[in-house]
DOFIVEX-434148 format. One record per atom (N, C-alpha, C): residue number from 1; atom name; x, y, z. Coordinates in steps of 0.2 Angstrom, whole numbers, m for minus. Example, Ala and Ser with C-alpha at 12.3 -4.5 7.8 and 13.67 -1.06 7.14 Angstrom:
// residues 2
(1,'N',(66,m28,39))
(1,'CA',(62,m22,39))
(1,'C',(66,m16,39))
(2,'N',(64,m11,35))
(2,'CA',(68,m5,36))
(2,'C',(64,0,39))
***
This chain:
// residues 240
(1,'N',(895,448,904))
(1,'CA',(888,449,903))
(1,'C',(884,451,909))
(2,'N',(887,447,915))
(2,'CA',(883,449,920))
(2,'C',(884,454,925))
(3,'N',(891,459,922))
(3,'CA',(893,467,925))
(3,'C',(887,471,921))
(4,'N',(888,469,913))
(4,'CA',(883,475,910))
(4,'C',(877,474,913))
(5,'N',(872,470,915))
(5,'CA',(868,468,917))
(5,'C',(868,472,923))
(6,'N',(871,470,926))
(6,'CA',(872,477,934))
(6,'C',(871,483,931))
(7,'N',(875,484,929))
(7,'CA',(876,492,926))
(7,'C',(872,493,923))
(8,'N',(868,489,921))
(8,'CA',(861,493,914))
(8,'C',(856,494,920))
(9,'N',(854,490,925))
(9,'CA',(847,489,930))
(9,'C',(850,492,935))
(10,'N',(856,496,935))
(10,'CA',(857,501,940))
(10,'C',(855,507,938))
(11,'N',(856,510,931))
(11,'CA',(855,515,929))
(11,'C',(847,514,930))
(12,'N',(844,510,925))
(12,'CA',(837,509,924))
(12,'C',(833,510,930))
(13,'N',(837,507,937))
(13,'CA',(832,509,945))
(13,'C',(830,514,946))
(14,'N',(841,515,945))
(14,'CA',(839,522,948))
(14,'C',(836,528,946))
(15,'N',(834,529,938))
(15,'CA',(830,532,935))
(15,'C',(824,534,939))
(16,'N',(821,527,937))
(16,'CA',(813,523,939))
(16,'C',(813,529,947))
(17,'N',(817,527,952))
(17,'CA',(816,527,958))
(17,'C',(819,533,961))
(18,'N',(823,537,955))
(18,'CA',(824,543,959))
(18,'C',(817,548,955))
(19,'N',(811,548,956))
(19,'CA',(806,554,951))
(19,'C',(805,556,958))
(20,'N',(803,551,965))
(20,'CA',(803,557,971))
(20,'C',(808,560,972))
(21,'N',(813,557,973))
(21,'CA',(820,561,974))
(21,'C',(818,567,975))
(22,'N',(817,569,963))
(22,'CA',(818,574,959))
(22,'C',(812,578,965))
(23,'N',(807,577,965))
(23,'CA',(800,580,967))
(23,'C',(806,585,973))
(24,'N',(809,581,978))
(24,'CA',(809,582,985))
(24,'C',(815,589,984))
(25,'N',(818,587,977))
(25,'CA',(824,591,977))
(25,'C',(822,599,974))
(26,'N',(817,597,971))
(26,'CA',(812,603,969))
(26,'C',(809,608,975))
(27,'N',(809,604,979))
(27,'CA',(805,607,986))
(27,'C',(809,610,988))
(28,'N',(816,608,990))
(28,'CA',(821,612,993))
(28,'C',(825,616,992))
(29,'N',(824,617,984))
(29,'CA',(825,622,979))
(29,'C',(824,627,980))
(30,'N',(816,629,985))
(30,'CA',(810,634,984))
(30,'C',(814,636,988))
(31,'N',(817,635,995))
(31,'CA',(818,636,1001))
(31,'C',(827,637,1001))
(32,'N',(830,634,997))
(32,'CA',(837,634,997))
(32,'C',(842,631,994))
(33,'N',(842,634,987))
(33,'CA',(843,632,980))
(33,'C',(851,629,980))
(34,'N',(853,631,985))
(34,'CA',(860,630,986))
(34,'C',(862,623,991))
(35,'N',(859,622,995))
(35,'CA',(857,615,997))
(35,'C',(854,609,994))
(36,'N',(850,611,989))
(36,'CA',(846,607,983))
(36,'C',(853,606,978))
(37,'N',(855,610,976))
(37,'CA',(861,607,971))
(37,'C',(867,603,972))
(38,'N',(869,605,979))
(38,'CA',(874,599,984))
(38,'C',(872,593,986))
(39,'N',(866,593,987))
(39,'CA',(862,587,987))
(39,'C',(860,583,980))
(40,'N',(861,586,977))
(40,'CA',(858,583,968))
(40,'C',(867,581,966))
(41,'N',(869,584,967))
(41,'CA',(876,583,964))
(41,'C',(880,576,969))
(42,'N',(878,577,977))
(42,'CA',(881,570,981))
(42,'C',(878,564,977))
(43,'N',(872,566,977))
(43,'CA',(868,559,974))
(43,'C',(872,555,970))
(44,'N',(872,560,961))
(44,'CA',(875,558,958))
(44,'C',(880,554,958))
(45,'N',(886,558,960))
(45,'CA',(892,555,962))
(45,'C',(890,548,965))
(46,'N',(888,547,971))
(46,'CA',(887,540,973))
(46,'C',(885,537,968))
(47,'N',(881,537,964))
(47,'CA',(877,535,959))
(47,'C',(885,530,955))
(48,'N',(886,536,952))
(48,'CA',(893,534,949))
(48,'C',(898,533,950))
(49,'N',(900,532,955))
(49,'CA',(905,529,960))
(49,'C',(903,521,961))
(50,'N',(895,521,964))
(50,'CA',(894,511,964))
(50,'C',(894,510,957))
(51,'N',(893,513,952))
(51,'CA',(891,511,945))
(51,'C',(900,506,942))
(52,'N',(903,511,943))
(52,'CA',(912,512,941))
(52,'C',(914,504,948))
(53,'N',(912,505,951))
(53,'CA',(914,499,958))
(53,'C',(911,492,955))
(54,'N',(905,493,951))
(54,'CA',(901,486,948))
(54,'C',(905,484,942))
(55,'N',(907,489,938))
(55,'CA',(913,486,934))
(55,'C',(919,482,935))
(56,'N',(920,483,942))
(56,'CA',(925,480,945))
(56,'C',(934,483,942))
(57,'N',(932,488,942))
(57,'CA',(937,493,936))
(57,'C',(941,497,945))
(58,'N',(947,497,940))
(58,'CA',(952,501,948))
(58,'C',(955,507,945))
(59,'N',(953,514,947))
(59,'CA',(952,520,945))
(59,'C',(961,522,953))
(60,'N',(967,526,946))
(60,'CA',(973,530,950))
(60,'C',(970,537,949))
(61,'N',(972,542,952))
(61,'CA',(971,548,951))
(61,'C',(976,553,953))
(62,'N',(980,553,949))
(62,'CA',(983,559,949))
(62,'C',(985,567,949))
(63,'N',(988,569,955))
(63,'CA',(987,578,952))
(63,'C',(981,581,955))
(64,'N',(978,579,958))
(64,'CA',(971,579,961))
(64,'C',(971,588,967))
(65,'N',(978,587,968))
(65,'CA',(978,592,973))
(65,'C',(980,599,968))
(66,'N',(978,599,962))
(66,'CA',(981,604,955))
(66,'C',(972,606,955))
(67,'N',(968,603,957))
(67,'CA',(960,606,956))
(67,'C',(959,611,963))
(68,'N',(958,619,961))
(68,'CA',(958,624,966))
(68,'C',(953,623,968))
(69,'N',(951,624,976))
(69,'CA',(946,622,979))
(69,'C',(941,630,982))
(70,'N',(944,634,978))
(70,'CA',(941,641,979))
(70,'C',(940,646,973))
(71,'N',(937,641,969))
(71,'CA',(935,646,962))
(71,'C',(932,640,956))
(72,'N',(929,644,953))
(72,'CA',(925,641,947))
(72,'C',(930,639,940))
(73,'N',(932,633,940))
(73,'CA',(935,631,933))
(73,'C',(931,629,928))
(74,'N',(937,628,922))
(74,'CA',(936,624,916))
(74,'C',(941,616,918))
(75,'N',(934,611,918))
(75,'CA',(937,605,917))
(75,'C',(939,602,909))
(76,'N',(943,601,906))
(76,'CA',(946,600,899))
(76,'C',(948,594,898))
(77,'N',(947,589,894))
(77,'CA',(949,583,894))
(77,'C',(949,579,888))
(78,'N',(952,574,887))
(78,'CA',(952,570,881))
(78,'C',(945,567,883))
(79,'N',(942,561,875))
(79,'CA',(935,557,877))
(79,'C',(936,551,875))
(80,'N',(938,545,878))
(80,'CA',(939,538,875))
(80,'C',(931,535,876))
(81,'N',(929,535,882))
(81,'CA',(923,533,885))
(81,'C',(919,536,889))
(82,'N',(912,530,888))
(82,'CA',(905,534,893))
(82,'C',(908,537,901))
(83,'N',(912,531,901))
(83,'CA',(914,532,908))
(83,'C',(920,538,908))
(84,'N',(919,541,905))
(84,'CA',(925,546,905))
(84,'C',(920,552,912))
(85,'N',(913,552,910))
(85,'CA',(911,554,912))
(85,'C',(907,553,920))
(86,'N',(908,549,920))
(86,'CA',(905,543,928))
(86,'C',(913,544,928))
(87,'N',(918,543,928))
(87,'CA',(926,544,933))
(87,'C',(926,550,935))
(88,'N',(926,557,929))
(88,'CA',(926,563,931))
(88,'C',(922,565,934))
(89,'N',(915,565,935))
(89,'CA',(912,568,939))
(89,'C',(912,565,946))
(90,'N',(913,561,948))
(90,'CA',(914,560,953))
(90,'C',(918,561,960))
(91,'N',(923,563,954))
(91,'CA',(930,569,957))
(91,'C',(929,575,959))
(92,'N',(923,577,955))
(92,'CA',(923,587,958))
(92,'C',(921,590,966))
(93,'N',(924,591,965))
(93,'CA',(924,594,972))
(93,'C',(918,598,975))
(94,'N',(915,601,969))
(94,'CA',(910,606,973))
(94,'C',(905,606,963))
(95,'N',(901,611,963))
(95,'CA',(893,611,958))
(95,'C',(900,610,951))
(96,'N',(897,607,947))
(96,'CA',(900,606,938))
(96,'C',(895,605,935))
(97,'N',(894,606,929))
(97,'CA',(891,606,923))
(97,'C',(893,602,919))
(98,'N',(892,598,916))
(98,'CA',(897,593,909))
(98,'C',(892,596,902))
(99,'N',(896,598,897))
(99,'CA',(893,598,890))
(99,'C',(894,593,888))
(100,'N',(885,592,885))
(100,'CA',(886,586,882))
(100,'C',(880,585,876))
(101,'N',(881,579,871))
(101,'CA',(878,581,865))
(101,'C',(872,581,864))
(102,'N',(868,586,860))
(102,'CA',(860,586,862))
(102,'C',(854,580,864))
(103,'N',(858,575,859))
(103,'CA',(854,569,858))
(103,'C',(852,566,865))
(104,'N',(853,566,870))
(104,'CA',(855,566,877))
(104,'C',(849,569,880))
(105,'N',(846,573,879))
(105,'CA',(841,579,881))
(105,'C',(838,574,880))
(106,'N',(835,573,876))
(106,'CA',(828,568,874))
(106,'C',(826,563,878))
(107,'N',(831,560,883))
(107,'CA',(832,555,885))
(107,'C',(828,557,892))
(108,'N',(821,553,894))
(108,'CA',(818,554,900))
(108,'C',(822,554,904))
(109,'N',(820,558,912))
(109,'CA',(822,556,918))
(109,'C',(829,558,917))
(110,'N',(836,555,912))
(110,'CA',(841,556,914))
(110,'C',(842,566,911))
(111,'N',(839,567,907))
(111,'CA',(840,574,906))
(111,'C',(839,577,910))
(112,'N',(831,578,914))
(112,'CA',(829,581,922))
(112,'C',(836,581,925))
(113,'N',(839,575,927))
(113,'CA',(844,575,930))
(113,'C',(852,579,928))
(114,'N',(852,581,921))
(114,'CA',(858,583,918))
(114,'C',(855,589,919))
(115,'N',(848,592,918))
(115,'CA',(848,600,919))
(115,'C',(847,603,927))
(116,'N',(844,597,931))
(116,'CA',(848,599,938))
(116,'C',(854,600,940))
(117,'N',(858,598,936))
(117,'CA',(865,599,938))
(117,'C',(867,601,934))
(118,'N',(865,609,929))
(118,'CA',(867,614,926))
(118,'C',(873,610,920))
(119,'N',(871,604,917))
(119,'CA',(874,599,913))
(119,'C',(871,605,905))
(120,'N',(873,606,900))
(120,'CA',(871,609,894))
(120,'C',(870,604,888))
(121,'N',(867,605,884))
(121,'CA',(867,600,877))
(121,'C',(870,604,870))
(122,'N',(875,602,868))
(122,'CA',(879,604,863))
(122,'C',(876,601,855))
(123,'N',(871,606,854))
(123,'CA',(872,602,844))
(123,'C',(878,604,841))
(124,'N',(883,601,838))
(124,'CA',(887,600,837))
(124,'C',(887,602,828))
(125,'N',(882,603,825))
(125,'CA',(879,604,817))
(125,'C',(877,611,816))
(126,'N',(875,614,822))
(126,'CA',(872,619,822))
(126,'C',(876,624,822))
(127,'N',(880,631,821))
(127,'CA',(885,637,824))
(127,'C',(881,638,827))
(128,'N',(877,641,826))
(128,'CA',(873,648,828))
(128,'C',(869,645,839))
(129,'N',(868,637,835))
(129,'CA',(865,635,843))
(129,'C',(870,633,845))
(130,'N',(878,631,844))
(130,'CA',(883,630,848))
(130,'C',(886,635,852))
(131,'N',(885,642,847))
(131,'CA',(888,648,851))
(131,'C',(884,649,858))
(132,'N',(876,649,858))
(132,'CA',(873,650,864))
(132,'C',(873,645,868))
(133,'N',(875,638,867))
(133,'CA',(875,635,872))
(133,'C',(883,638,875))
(134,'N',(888,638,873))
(134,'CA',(893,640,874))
(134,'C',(893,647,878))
(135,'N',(891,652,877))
(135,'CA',(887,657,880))
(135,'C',(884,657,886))
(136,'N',(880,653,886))
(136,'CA',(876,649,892))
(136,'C',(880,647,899))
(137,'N',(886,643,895))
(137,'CA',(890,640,902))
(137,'C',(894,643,904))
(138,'N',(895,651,900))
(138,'CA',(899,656,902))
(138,'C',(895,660,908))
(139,'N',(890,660,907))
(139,'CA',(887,663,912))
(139,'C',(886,660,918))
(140,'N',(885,651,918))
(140,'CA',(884,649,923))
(140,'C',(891,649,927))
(141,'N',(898,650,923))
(141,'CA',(904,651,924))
(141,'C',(906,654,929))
(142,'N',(900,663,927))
(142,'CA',(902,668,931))
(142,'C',(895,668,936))
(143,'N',(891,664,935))
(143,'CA',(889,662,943))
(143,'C',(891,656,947))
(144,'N',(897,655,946))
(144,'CA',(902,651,952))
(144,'C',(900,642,950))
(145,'N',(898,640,945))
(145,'CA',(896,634,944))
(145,'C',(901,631,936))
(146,'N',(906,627,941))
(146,'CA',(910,623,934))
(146,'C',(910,620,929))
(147,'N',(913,619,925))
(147,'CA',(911,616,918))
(147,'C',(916,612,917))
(148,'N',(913,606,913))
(148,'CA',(916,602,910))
(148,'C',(917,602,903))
(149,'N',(919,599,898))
(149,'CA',(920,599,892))
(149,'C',(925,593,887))
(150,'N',(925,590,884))
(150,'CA',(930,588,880))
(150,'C',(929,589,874))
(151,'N',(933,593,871))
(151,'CA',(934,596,865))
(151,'C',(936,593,858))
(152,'N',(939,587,861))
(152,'CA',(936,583,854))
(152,'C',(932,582,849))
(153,'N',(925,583,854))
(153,'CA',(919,583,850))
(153,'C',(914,576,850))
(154,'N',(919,570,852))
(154,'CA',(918,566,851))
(154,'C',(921,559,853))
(155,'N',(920,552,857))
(155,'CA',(925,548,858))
(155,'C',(930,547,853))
(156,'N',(937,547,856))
(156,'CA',(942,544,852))
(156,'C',(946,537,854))
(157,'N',(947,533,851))
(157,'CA',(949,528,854))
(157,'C',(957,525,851))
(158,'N',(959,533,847))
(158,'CA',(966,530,847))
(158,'C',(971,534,850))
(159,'N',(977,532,849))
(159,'CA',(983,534,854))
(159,'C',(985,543,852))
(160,'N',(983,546,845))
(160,'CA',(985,553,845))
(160,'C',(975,557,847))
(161,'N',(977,560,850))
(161,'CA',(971,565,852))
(161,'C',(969,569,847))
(162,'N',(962,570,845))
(162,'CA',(958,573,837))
(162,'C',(959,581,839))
(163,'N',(961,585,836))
(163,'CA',(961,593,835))
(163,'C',(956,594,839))
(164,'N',(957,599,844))
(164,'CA',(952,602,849))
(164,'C',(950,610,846))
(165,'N',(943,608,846))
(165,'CA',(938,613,847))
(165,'C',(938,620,848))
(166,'N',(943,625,844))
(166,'CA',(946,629,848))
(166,'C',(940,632,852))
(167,'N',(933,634,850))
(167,'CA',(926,638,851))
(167,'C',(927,635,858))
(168,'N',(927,627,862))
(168,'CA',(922,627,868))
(168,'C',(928,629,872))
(169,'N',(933,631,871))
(169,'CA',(937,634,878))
(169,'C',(938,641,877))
(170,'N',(932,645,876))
(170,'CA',(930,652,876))
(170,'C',(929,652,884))
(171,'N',(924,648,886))
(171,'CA',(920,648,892))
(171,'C',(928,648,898))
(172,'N',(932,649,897))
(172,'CA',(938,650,901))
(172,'C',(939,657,898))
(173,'N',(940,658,891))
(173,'CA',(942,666,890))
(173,'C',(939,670,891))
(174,'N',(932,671,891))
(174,'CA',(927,674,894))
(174,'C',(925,675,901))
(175,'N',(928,670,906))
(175,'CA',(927,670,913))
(175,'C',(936,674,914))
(176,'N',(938,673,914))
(176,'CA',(946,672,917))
(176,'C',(945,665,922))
(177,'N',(942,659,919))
(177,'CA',(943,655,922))
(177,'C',(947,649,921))
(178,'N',(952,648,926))
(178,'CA',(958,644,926))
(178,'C',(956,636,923))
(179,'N',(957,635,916))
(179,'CA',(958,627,914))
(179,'C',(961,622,916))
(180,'N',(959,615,920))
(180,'CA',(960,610,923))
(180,'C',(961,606,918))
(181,'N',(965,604,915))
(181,'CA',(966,598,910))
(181,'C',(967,592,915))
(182,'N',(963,587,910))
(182,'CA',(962,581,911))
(182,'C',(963,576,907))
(183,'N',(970,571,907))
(183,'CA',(973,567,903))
(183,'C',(969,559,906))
(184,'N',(963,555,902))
(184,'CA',(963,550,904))
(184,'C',(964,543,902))
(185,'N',(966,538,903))
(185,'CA',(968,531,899))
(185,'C',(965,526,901))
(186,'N',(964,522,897))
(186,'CA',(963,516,896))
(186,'C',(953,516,899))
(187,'N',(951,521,899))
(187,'CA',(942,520,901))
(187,'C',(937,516,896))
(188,'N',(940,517,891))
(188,'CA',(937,515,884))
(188,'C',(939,504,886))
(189,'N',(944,503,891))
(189,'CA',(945,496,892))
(189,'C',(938,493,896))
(190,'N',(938,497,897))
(190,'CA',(927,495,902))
(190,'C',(924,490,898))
(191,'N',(924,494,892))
(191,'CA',(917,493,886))
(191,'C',(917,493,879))
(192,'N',(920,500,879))
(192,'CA',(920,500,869))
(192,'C',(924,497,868))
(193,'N',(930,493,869))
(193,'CA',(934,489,867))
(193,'C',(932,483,867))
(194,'N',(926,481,868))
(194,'CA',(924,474,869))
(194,'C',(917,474,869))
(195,'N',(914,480,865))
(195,'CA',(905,481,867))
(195,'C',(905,473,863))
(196,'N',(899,472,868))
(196,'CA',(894,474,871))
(196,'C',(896,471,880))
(197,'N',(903,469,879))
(197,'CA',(903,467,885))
(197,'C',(907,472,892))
(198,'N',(906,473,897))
(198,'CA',(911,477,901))
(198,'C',(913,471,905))
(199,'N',(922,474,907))
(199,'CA',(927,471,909))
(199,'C',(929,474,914))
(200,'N',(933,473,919))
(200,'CA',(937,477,923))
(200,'C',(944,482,920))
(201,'N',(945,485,921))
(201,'CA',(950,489,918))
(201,'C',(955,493,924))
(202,'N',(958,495,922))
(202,'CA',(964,500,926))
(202,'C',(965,505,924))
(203,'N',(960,510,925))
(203,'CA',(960,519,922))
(203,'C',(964,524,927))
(204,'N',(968,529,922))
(204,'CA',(972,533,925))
(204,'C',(967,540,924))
(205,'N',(968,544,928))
(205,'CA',(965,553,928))
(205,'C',(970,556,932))
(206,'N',(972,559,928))
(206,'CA',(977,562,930))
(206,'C',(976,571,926))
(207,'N',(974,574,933))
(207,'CA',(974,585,930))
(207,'C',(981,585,931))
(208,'N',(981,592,927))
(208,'CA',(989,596,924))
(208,'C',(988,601,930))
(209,'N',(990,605,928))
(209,'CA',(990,612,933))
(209,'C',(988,615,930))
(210,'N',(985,620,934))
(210,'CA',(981,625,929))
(210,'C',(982,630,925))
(211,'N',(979,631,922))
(211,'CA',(980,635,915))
(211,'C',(976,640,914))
(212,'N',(979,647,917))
(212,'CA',(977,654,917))
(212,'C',(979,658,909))
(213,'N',(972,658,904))
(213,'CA',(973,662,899))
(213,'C',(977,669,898))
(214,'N',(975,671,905))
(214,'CA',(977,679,903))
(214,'C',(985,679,905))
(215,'N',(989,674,907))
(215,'CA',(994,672,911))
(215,'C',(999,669,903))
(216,'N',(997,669,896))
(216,'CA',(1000,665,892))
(216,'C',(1002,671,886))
(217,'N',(1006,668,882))
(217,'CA',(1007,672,877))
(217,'C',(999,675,872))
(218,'N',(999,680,867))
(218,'CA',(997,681,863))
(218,'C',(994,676,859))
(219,'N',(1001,673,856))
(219,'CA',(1000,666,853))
(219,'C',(996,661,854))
(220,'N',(1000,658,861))
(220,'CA',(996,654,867))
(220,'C',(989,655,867))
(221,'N',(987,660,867))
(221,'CA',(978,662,870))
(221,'C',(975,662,861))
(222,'N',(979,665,856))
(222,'CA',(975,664,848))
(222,'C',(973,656,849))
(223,'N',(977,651,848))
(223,'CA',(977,644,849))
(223,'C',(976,640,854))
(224,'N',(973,641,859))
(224,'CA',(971,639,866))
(224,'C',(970,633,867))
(225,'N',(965,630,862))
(225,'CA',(963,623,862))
(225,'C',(968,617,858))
(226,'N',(974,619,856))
(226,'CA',(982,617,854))
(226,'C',(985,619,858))
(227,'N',(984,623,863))
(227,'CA',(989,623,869))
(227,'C',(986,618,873))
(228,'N',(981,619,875))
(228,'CA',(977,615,880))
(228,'C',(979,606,878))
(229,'N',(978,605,871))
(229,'CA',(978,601,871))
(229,'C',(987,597,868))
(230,'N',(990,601,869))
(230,'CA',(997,597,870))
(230,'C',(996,595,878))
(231,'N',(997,600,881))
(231,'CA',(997,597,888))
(231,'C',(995,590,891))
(232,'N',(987,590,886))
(232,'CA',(987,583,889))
(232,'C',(988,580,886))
(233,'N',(990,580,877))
(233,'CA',(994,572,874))
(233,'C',(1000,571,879))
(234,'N',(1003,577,884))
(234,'CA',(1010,575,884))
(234,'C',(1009,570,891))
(235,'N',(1000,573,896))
(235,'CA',(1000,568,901))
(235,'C',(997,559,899))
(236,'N',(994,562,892))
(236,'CA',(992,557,890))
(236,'C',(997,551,889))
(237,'N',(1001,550,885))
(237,'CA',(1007,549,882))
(237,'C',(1012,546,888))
(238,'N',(1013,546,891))
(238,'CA',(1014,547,899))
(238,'C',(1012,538,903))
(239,'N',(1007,542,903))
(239,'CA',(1004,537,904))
(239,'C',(999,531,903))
(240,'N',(999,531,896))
(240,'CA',(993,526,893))
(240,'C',(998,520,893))
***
């Protein structure tokens, strides 16, 4: 009771107490957009780094040196939990966007913050607004800023991984940009597994090597998000 309690009045502060922050990052925007986003992005991560440290949870990371540190990827990942996304992001290395579900927009202050960090909102019901957000992160793709994505669709919490989404690993076929898979375990032991309370746990994140589309068969590129996604049941599987 008394980690969620951290973890809930940490977010809720932070909120509250970063709108100058946001103000200031705005400023420096005006003057040097590319220093404003390294800045908005360090934030973050600390943010999520003491958040994941409050849980008292111990994070291994495997394969880390498999993310290229000189070009724009597709991050690709299985979804057990919230915290799929507080472990991950706090590993990139340089600007990422995470796709995430629209309902999320709504949500004061933390949205300001998903849309400064080129984060996207996915209706999930809609074709026609999924292709354009999908669209959308292609273009931020080919101006130099990462993407995230887990193509499930949705958390899963059991041991076979749900059919991936073949549509959201376009924004790799449209860039030629290289997909980073991402196999992660036991995150979902924080909290869903025990809501409403959070626990310490022992999370694994482990990237694959990368996965250049135009480097695969025919086949391979028809079905992408069935290649993409063997790879990591096989990291998954591994090691859950």
């Amino acid at each position: 009771m008394i980690r969620l309690v951290i973890v809930a009045l940490t977010i809720v502060l932070f909120l509250i107490l970063s709108i100058p922050v946001l103000i200031i990052e705005w400023i420096i925007g005006k003057f040097n957009p590319r220093a404003r986003d390294i800045s908005s992005l360090r934030i973050i991560q600390g943010v999520f780094r003491l958040i994941f440290w409050e849980t008292g949870s111990h994070l291994t990371v495997i394969g880390e040196e498999n993310i290229p540190k000189d070009e724009t990827v597709l991050y690709v990942g299985n979804h057990r939990s919230y915290f799929d996304v507080v472990t991950a992001y706090s590993r990139c290395p340089d600007l990422t966007g995470f796709v995430a579900k629209d309902n999320l927009e709504k949500i004061p202050l933390l949205s300001n913050w998903m849309r400064r960090l080129y984060c996207l909102f996915l209706n999930r019901t809609d074709i026609r607004q999924g292709l354009k957000t999908i669209l959308k992160g292609v273009e931020q793709m080919k101006a130099g800023i990462s993407m995230c994505i887990y193509p499930e669709g949705t958390r899963n919490h059991q041991d076979e991984l749900l059919p991936f989404k073949e549509g959201s690993l376009k924004m790799a076929e449209k860039t030629g940009a290289p997909i980073i898979p991402m196999a992660i375990c036991h995150s979902d032991d924080i909290f869903e597994n025990h809501m409403p309370w959070i626990r310490p746990a022992n999370v694994i994140l482990e990237y694959g090597k990368p996965i250049y589309p135009k480097e695969l068969s025919k086949e391979e590129r028809k079905f992408l998000g069935a290649y993409t996604r063997d790879v990591i049941t096989e990291m998954y599987q591994k090691n859950k």
